[in-house]
C-alpha positions in Angstrom: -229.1 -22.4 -143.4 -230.0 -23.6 -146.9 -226.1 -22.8 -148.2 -225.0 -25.4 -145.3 -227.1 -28.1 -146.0 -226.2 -27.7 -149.8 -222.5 -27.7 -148.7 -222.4 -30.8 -146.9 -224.6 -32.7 -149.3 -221.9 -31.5 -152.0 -219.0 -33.1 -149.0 -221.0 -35.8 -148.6 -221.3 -36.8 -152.2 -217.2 -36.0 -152.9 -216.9 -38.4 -150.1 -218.7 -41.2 -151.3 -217.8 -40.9 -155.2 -214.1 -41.2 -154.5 -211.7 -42.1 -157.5 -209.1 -44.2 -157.4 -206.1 -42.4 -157.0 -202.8 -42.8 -154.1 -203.1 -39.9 -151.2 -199.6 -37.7 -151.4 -197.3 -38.1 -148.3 -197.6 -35.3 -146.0 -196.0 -34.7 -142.6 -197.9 -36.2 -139.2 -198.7 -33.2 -137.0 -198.5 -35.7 -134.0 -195.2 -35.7 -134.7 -194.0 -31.9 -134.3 -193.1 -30.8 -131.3 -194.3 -27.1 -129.9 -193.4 -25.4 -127.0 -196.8 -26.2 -124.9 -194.4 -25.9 -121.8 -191.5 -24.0 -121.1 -189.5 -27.1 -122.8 -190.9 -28.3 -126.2 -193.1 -31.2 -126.2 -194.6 -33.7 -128.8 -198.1 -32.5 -129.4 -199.7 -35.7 -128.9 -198.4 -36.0 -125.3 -199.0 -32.0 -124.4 -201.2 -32.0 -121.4 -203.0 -28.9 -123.9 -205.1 -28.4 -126.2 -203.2 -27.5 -128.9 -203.7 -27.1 -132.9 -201.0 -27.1 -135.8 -202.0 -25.6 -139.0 -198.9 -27.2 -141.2 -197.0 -26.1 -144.4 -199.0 -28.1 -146.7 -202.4 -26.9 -145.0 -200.9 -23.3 -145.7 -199.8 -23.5 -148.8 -202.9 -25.3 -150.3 -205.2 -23.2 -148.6 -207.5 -21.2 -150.3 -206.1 -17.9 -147.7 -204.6 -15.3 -148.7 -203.0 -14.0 -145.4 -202.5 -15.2 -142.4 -205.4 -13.5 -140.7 -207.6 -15.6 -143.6 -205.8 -19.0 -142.6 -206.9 -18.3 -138.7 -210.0 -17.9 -139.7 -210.9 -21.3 -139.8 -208.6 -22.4 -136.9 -210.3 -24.2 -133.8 -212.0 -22.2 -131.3 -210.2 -18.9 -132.9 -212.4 -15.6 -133.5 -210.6 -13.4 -136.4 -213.0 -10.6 -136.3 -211.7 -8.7 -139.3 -211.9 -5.2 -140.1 -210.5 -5.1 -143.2 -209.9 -8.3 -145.2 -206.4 -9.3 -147.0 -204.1 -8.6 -143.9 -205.4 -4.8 -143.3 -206.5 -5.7 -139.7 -207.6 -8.1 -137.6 -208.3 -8.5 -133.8 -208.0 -12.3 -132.2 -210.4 -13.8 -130.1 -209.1 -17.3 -128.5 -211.9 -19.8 -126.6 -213.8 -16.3 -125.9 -211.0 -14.2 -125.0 -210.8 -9.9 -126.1 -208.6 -9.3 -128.5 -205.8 -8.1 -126.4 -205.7 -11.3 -124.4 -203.6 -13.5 -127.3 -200.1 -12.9 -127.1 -198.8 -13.5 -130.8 -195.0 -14.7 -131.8 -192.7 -15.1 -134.4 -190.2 -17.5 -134.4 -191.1 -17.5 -130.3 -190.1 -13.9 -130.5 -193.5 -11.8 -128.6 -194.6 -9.1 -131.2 -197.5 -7.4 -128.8 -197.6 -3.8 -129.2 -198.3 -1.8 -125.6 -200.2 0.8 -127.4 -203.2 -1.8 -128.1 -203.8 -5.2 -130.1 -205.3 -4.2 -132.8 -201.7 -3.7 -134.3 -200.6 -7.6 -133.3 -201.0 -8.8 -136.8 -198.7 -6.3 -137.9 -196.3 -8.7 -139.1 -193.3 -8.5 -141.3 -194.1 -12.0 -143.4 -196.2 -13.2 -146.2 -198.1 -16.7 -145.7 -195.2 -18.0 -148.3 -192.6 -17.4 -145.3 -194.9 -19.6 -142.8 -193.7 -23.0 -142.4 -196.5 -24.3 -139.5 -198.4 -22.0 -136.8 -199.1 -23.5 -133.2 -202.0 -22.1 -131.5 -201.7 -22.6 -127.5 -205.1 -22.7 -126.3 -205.7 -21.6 -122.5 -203.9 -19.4 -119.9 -200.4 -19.4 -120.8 -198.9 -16.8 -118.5 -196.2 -19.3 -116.8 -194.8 -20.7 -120.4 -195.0 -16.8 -122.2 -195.7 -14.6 -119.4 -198.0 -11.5 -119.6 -200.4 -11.3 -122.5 -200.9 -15.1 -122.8 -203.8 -14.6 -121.3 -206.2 -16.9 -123.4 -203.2 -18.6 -125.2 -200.4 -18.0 -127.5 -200.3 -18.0 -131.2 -196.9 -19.0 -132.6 -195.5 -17.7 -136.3 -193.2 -20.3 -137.7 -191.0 -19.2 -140.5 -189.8 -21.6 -143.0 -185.8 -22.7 -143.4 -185.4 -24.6 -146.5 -182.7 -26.6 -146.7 -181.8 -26.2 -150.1 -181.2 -22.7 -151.9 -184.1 -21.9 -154.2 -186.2 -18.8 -155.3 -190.2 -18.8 -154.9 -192.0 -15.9 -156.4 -196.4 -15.7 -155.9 -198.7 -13.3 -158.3 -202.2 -12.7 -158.0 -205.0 -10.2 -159.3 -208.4 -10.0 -158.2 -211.7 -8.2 -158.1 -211.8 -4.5 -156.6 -208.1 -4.1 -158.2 -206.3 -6.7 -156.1 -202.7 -6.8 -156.9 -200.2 -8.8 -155.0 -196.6 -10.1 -155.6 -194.1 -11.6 -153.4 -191.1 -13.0 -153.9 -188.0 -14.9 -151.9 -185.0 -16.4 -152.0 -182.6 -18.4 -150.2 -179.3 -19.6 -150.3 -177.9 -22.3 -148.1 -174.2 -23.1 -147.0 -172.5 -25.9 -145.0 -173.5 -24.1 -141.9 -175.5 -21.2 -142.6 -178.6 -20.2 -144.5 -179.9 -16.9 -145.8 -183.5 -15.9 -146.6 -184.6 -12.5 -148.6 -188.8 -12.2 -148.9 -190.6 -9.3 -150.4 -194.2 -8.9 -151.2 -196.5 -5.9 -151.9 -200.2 -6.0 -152.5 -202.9 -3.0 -152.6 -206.6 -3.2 -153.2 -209.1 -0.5 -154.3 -211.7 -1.7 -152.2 -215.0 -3.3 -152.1 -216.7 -0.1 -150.8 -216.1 3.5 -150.0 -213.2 4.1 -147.9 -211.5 0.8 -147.7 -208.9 0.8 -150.4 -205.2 -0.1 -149.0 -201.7 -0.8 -149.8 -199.4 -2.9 -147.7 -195.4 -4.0 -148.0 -193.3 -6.5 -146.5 -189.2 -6.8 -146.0 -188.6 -9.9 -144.1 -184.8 -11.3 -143.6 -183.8 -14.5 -141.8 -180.4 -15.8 -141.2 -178.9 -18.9 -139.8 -175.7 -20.1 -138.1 -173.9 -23.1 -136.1 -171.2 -23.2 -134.4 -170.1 -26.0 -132.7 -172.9 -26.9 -130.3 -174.9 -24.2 -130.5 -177.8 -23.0 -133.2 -178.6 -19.0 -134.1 -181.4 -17.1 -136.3 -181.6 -13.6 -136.5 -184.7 -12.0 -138.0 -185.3 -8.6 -139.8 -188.4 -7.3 -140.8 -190.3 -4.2 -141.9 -194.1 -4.3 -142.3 -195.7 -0.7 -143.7 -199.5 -0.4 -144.1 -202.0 2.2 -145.1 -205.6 1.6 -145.2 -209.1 3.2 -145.3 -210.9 2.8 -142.3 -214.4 3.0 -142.7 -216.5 2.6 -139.0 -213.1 0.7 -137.6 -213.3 2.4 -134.5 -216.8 4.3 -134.6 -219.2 4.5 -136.6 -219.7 7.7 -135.4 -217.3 9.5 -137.8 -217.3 6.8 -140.6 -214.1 8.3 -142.7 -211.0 6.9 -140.6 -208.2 6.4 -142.2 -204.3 5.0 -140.3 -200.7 4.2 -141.6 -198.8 1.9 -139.7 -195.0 0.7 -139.7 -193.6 -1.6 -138.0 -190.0 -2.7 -137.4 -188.5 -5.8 -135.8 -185.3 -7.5 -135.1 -185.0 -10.1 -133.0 -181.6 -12.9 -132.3 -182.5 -15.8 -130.8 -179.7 -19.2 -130.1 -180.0 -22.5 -128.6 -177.0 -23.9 -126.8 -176.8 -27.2 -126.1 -173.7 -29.0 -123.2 -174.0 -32.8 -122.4 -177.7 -32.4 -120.4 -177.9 -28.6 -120.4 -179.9 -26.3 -123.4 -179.2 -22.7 -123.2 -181.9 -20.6 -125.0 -181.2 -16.6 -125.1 -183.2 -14.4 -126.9 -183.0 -10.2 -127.4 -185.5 -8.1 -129.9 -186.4 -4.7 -130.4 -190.0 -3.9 -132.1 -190.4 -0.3 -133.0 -193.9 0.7 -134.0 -195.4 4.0 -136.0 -199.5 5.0 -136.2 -201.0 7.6 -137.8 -204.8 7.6 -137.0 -206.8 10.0 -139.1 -210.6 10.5 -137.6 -210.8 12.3 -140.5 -209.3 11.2 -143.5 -207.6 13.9 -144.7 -207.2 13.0 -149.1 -208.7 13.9 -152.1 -212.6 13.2 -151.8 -212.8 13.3 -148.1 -211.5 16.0 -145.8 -209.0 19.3 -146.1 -206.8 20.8 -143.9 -208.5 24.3 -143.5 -206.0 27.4 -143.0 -207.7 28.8 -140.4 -207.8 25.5 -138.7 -210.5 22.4 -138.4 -211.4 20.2 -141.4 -213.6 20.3 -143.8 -214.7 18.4 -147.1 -216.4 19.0 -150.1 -220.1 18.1 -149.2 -220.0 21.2 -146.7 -219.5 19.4 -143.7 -217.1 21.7 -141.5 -215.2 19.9 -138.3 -213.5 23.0 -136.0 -212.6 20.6 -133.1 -210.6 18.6 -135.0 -207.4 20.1 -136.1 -205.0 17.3 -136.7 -204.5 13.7 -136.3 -203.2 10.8 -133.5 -199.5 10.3 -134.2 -197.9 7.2 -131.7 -194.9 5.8 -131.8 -193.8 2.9 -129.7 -190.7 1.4 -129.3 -190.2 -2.5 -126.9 -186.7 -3.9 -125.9 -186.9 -7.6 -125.1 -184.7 -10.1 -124.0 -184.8 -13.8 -122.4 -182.8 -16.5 -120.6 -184.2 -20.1 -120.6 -182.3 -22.7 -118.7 -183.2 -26.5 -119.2 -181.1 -29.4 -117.5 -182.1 -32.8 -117.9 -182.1 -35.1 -115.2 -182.9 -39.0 -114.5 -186.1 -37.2 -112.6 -187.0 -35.4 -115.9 -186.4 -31.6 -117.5 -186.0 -28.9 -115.2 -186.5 -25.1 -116.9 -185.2 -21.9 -114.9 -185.8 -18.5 -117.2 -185.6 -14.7 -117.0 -187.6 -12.5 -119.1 -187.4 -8.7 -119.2 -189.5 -6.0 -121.4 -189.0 -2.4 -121.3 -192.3 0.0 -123.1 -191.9 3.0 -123.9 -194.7 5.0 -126.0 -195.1 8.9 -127.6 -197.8 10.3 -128.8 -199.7 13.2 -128.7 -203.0 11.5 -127.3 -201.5 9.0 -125.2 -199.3 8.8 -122.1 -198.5 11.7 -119.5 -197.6 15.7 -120.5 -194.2 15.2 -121.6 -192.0 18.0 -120.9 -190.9 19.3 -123.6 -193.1 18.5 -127.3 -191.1 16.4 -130.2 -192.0 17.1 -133.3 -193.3 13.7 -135.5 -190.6 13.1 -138.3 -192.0 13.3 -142.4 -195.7 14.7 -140.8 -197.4 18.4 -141.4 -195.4 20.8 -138.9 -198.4 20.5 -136.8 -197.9 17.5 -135.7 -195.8 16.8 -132.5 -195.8 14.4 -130.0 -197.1 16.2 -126.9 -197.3 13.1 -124.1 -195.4 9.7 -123.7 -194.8 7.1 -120.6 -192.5 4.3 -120.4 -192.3 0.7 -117.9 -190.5 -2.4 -117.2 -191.8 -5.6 -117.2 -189.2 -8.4 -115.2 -190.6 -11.9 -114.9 -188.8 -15.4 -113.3 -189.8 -18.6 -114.3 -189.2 -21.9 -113.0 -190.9 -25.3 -113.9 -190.2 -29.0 -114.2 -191.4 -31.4 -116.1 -191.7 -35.5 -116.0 -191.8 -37.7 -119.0 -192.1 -41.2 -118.9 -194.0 -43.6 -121.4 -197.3 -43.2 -119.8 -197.2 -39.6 -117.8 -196.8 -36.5 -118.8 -196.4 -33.8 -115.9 -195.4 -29.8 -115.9 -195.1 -28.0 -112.7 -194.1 -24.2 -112.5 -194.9 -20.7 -112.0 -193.8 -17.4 -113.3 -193.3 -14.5 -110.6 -193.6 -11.1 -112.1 -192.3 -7.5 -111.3 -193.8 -4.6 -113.1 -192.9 -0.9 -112.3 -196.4 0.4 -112.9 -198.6 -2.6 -111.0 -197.9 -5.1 -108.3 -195.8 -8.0 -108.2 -197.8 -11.0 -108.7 -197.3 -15.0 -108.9 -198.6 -17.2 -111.9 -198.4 -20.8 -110.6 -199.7 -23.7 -113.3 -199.9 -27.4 -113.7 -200.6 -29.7 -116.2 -200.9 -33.7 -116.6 -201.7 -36.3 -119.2 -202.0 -39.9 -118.7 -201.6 -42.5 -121.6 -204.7 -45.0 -121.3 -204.2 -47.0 -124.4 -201.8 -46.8 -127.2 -204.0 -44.3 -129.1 -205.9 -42.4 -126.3 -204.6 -39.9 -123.5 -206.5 -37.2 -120.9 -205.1 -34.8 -120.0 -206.3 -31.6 -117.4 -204.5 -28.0 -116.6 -204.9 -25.8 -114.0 -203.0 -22.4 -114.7 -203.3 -18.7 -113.4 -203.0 -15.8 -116.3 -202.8 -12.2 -116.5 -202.4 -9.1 -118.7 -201.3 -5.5 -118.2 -203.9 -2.6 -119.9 -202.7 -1.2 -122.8 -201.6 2.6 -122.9 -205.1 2.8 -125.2 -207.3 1.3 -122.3 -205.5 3.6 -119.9 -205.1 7.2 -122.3 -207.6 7.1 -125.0 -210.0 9.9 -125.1 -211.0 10.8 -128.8 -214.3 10.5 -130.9 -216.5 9.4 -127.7 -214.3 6.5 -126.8 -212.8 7.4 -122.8 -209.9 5.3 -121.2 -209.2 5.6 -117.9 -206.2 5.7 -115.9 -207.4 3.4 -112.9 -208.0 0.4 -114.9 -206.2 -3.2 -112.9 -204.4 -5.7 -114.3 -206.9 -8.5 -115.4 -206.9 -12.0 -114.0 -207.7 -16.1 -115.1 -207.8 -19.1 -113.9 -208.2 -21.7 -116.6 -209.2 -25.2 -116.5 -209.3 -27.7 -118.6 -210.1 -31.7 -118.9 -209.6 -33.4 -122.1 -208.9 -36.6 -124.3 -207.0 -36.8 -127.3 -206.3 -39.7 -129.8 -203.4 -40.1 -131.8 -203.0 -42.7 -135.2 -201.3 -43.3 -138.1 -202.1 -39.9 -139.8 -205.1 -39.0 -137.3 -205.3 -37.2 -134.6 -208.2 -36.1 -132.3 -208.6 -34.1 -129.4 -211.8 -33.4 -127.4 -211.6 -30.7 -124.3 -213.6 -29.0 -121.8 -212.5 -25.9 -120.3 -213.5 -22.9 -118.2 -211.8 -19.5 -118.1 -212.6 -17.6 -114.8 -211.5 -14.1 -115.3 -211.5 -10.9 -112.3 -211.0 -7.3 -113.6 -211.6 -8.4 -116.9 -210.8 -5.0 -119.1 -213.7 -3.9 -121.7 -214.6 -1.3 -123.1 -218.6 -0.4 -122.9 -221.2 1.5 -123.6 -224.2 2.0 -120.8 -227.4 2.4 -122.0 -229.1 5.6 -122.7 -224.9 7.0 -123.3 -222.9 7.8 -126.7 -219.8 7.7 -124.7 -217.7 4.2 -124.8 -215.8 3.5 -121.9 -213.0 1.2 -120.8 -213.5 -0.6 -117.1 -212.9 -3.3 -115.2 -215.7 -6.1 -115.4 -215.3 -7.5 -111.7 -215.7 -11.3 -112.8 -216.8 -13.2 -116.2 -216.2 -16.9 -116.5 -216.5 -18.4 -120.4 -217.0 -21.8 -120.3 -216.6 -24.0 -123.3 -216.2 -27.7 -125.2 -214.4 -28.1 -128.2 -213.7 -31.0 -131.1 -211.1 -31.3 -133.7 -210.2 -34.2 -135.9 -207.7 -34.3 -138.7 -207.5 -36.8 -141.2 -204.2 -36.7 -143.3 -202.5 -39.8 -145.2 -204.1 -43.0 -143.8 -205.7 -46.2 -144.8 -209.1 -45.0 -144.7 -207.9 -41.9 -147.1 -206.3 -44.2 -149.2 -209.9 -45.9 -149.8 -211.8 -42.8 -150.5 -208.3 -41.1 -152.4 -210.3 -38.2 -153.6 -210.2 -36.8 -150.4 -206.8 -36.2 -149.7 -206.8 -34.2 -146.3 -209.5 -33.7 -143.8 -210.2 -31.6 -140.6 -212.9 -30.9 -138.7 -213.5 -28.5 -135.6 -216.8 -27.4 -133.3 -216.5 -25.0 -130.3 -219.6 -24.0 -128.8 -218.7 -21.3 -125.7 -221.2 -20.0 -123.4 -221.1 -17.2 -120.5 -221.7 -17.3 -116.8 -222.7 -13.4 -117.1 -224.8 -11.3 -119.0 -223.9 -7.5 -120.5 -227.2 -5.9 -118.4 -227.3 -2.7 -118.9 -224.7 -2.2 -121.0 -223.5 -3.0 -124.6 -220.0 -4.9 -124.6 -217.2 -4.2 -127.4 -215.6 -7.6 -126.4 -215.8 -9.7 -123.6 -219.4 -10.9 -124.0 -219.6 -10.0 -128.0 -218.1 -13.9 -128.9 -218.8 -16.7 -130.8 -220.9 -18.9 -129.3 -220.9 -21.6 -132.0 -218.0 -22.1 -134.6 -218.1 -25.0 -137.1 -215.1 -25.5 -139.5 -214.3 -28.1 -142.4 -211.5 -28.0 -144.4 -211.4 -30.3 -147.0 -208.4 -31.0 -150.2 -209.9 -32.9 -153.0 -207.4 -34.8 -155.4 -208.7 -34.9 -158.8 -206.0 -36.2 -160.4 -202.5 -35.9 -160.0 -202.2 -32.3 -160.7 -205.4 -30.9 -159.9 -206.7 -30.4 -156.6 -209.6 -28.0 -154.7 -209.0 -27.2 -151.4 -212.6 -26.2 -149.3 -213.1 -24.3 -146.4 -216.2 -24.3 -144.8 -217.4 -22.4 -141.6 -220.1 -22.0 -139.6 -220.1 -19.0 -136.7 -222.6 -18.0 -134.6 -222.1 -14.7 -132.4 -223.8 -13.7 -129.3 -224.2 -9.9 -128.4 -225.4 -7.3 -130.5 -224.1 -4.0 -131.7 -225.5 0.0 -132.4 -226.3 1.8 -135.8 -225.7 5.2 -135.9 -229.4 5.7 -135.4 -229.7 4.6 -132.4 -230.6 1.0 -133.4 -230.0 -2.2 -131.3 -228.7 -5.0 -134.1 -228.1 -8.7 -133.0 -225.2 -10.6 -134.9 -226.8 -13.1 -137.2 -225.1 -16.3 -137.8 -222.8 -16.8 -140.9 -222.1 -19.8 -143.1 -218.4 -18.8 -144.9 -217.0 -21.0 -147.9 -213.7 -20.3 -149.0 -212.9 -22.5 -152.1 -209.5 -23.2 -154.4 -208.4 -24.7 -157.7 -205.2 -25.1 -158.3 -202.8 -27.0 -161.1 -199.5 -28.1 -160.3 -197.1 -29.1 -162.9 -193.6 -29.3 -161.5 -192.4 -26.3 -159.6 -195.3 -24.3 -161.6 -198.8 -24.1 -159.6 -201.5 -22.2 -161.3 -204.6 -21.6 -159.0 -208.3 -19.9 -158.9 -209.8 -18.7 -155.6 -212.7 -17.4 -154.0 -213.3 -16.1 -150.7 -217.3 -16.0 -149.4 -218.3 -17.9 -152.3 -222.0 -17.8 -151.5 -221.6 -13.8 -151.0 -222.7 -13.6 -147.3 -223.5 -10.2 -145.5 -221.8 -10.6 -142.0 -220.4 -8.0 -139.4 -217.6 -9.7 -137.3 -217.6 -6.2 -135.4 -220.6 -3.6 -135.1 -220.5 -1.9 -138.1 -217.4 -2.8 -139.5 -218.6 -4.5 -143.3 -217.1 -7.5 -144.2 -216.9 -8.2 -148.2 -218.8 -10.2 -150.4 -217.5 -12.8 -152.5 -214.1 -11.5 -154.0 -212.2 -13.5 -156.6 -208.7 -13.7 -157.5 -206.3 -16.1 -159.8 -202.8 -16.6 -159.3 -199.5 -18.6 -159.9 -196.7 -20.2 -157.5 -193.0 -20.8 -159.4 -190.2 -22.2 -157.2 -186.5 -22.6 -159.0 -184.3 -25.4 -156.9 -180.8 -23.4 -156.9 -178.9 -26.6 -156.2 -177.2 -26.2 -152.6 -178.2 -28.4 -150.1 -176.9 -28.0 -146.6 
């Protein structure tokens, strides 16, 4: 606790010795608008808790990647496996990692084979313009898989042709270049980004390379408004204890491939919104990492390495392939009684593998692999949901009514009805409360998995919420505030658990586990009482503190109990002087739960104190910058076994060339 104390005295001190310089303009994030119902809303008057990281938080942020920017997000658990974008699972007010739905561009990007490829994303944190974070059951806005909330991926669309290009080298041989351009007509725009970026690794067995291809388009035509996205994400990584520390030298390659065309329409009072996408997915898990200093392929089958250590059980690796069609119809007329949405979503899953899925007929050999390798089982469903839901808008109320009914080939048809409400009490100040029912499908891992004492099983339910929520939020001249209470009661929630006295991992149902929770977030952009203290140029600060109606008796939980139970966040930009500026982030977690050693030992998560810390130097379009991620060099496991790094430091420039079209 020492570091914290040190750390706020440090805050308190830049607070109170401001200079006296002019805070920069930046844009009010009571302002934007995010799609909190099935009709975009301002986020001031959303009857939701809702949090907006914006382009100028991103791009002064000490992160690297995404996952590092939703690190310090409100009330959001990035338990990382491997750091820089490798992999990351999301936890939301509580939630398991497959119960956040994640978008881009509004566009769902959930994988059926499990979540821990959702980050799999085709973008570097220079193609983010903002991401919304939809905090509670949000089934009836996003249907299936919102189960906690929704995480939405904003791309940027300059409106001016220009080129950007990012380098950066770092400890443990941290490489990383991206680069983008854009070039913008009367009525269309054109984006090209690129980035690669490999690391050796801060230990044994977690070196990785990683490439992105990401292409964005956009048209209009008369009344109308289209983007088409293209992306390719590739990813190969060392996985040391990812999945059990039971057999410590994992290793996985994953690609993924997206396209996705989305339009708005607009007629006098009617907005047409269609959407289609196609997400292909490819996953090589090794148990064994088969590569110079760990394991060989042995002739006579098995594997074996060069310490001695012989494996005959194991003669080849998980190959799964997953490929999701997509598409959605969203209606919205506007009346004199307020904004009435109709929609149609359908999904289609298909998956092959040779682990997961039913005895396919006939085996299908796995394109570019050893000729061992063949795809040997595979399912497929259909996913069809209906929506309906108005909304009323008037100066003082805010009210959305609807529910989702769903048709799935595999489970039973289900409704999803929601409401929220927010009422104005002052200028500044609304309250606000939901009430919305939530849901999400297994995976085909919880359903199929059977590999390195982890079982799935075939009889898992869909698992059920109902989420409330009552809060207040406050809304100034660069400020906004929001306070909330909430409580998530779940049914058939699906974990995956060890009993005690058992090596074997199991997924199951949990009949019923309710998380209840408060939360806190204030930001502090340009204002008058910035303008007084001018060294600080942008402030927010965020507390959660969640807590559990149930216990994991006799049993150790992978993650529905294993959350954080406190979460502190500060992020801070100092403005030194005109061109010189630190951006801090400070964080505070506490996680509940505890996790096993290869021994046989019982280990409690112990709280962590993160700083994350940036200086950068801006002259023009030229921004030079020096980072450090865990600056005070913290041990912490975000998941059992799974070791996080210490402090890792990297330096950098920015360079944008204006090409001189304007829209």
């Amino acid at each position: 606790m020492t570091n914290i104390f040190k750390c706020l005295a440090i805050s308190v001190l830049l607070f109170f010795g401001a200079l006296d310089t002019h805070a920069q303009d930046t844009i009010q994030i009571e302002k934007v608008e995010v799609k909190a119902a099935r009709s975009s809303i301002g986020i001031s008057k959303a009857a939701r808790s809702i949090t907006v990281i914006s382009k100028q938080e991103i791009e002064s942020s000490p992160a690297r990647t995404i996952n590092e920017v939703l690190e310090y997000a409100l009330n959001l658990d990035v338990r990382q496996r491997g750091q820089n974008g490798v992999q990351a699972d999301l936890s939301l007010r509580g939630s398991s990692f497959e119960q956040v739905l994640v978008l881009l561009n509004g566009i769902k990007m959930t994988d059926p084979q499990t979540g821990h490829h959702s980050l799999n994303l085709p973008i570097h944190l220079l193609d983010v313009e903002r991401i919304e974070i939809i905090k509670g059951g949000a089934t009836r806005i996003y249907g299936p898989g919102a189960f906690a909330g929704a995480i939405n991926i904003i791309t940027k669309n300059p409106n001016e042709s220009q080129a950007k290009i990012q380098a950066l080298t770092g400890q443990y041989g941290l490489q990383q270049l991206a680069a983008s351009v854009t070039l913008v007509g009367k009525n269309h725009s054109h984006s090209l980004s690129v980035s690669d970026q490999q690391s050796d690794g801060f230990i044994r067995n977690t070196d990785y390379t990683q490439q992105n291809i990401f292409w964005q388009s956009e048209f209009s035509f008369n009344n109308s408004d289209w983007t088409l996205n293209l992306g390719q994400n590739s990813k190969a990584f060392g996985a040391q204890n990812f999945y059990t520390a039971n057999f410590p030298d994992q290793f996985e390659e994953t690609k993924t491939q997206f396209a996705s065309l989305a339009g708005v329409i607009k007629k006098e009072k009617l907005r047409i919104e269609p959407q289609a996408y196609y997400r292909r997915h490819d996953d090589r898990f090794e148990l064994f990492r088969e590569d110079e200093g760990f394991y060989r392929r042995i002739a006579q089958g098995g594997f074996a390495n060069d310490f001695g250590d012989f494996v005959s059980w194991y003669n080849g690796h998980n190959y799964t392939q997953t490929n999701v069609y997509g598409a959605e119809l969203n209606l919205q007329y506007q009346s004199k009684l307020g904004k009435t949405s109709l929609g149609f979503d359908f999904r289609r899953e298909e998956i092959l593998s040779n682990g997961l899925g039913e005895p396919l007929s006939k085996r299908i050999s796995v394109d570019g692999e050893d000729q061992s390798a063949f795809y040997l089982r595979g399912d497929d469903r259909e996913n069809r949901s209906v929506y309906a839901e108005h909304n009323y808008v008037s100066n003082k109320v805010f009210v959305s009514i609807g529910a989702m009914y769903n048709l799935h080939t595999d489970f039973d048809d289900e409704i999803f009805p929601g409401i929220d409400a927010s009422y104005q009490l002052s200028e500044k100040f609304r309250t606000f409360a939901s009430a919305n029912k939530s849901f999400r499908f297994p995976t085909y891992t919880d359903l199929y998995y059977s590999l390195g004492g982890a079982q799935g099983s075939i009889n898992l339910k869909p698992e059920e919420s109902i989420n409330y929520e009552l809060g207040f939020k406050y809304a100034g001249t660069g400020n906004l505030g929001t306070v909330s209470f909430f409580r998530r009661e779940g049914k058939n929630l699906i974990d995956w658990i060890r009993l005690n006295g058992s090596l074997i991992t199991q997924a199951t149902n949990l009949t019923e586990v309710n998380i209840n929770g408060g939360e806190l977030e204030y930001i502090m952009q340009s204002n008058s009482f910035l303008k007084k203290v001018a060294v600080l140029n942008q402030l927010r600060f965020s507390y959660a503190y969640l807590w559990s109606d149930n216990e994991s008796t006799g049993f150790e939980s992978n993650y529905v109990l294993d959350f954080l139970s406190h979460k502190a966040d500060l992020l801070a930009q100092l403005k030194l002087t005109k061109s010189l500026f630190i951006d801090c982030n400070f964080s505070f977690q506490e996680r509940r739960g505890e996790f096993v050693r290869p021994t046989g030992e019982e280990v409690k998560f112990e709280p962590v104190f993160l700083t994350d810390i940036k200086l950068s130097v801006q002259k023009d379009n030229l921004t030079l910058f020096l980072q450090a991620s865990n600056l005070f060099n913290q041990d912490y496991f975000d998941i059992g076994n799974v070791a996080n790094p210490g402090r890792w430091i990297s330096v950098g420039a920015n360079y944008k060339l204006n090409l001189k079209k304007t829209r």
